[in-house]
C-alpha positions as CSV (number, residue, x, y, z in Angstrom):
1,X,0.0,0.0,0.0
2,X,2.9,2.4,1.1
3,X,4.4,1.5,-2.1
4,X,1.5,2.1,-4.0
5,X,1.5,5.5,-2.5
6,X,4.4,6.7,-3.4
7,X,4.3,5.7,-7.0
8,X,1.3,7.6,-7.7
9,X,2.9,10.8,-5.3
10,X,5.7,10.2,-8.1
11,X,3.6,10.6,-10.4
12,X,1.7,13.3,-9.9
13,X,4.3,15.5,-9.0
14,X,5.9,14.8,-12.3
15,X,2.9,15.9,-13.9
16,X,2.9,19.2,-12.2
17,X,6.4,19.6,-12.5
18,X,6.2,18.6,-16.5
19,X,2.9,20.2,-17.2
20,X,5.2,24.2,-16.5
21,X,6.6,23.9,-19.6
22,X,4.0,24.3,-21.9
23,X,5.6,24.2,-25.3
24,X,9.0,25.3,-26.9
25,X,10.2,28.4,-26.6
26,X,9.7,30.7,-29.4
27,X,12.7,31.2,-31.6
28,X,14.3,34.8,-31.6
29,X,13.4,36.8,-34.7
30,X,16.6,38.1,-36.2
31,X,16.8,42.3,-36.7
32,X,15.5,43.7,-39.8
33,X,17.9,44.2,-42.4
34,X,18.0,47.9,-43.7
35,X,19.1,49.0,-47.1
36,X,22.5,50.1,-47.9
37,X,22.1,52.8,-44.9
38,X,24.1,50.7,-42.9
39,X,27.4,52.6,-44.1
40,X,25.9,55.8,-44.2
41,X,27.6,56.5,-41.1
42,X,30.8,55.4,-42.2
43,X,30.9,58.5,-44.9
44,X,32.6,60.8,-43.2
45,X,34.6,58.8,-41.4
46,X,37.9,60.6,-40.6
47,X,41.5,58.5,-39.8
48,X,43.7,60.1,-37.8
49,X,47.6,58.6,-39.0
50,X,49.3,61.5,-37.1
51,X,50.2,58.4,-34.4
52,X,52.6,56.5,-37.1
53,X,54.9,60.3,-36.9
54,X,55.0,59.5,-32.9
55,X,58.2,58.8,-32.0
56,X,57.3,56.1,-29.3
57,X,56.3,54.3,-32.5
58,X,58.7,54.9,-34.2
59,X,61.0,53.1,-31.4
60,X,59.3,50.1,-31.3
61,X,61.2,46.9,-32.6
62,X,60.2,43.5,-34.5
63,X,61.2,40.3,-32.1
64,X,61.2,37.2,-33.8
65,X,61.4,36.1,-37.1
66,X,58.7,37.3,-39.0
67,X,57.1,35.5,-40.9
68,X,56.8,32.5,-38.3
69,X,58.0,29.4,-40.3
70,X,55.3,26.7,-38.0
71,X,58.2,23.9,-37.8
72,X,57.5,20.5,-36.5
73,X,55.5,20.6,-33.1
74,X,54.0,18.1,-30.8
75,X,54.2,14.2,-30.3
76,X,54.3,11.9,-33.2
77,X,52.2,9.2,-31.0
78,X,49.7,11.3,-28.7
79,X,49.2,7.9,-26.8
80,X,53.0,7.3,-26.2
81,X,53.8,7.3,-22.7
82,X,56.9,9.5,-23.4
């Protein structure tokens, strides 16, 4: 009987706790595309290159070899125990 009682206890409280969620949530609706308007803003768009004159940038140095050659990197046998 005890047994009995808490499989229908199980259940019902699956029921209420499955029954919140309705249906799938609706998907997200993308933006709306505009026209070519989009790089309207980018018309007068002004570029300062006055920082390449700075002489802090002008100090700066290349470290490395450039470009990188990728050589030969990691283990042959990823399983190996060495």
């Amino acid at each position: 009987m005890l047994i009995a009682l808490i499989v229908v206890l199980g259940f019902a409280a699956g029921y209420i706790f499955y029954s919140q969620f309705t249906g799938p949530a609706p998907a997200p609706e993308p933006p709306i595309v505009s026209g070519r308007d989009d790089l309207k803003k980018f018309e007068t768009l002004q570029i300062n290159f006055s920082v390449l004159d700075n002489a802090k940038y002008k100090t700066l140095e290349v470290f490395g070899e450039s470009p990188v050659v990728p050589g030969t990197t990691g283990k042959k046998n990823i399983f190996a125990p060495f």
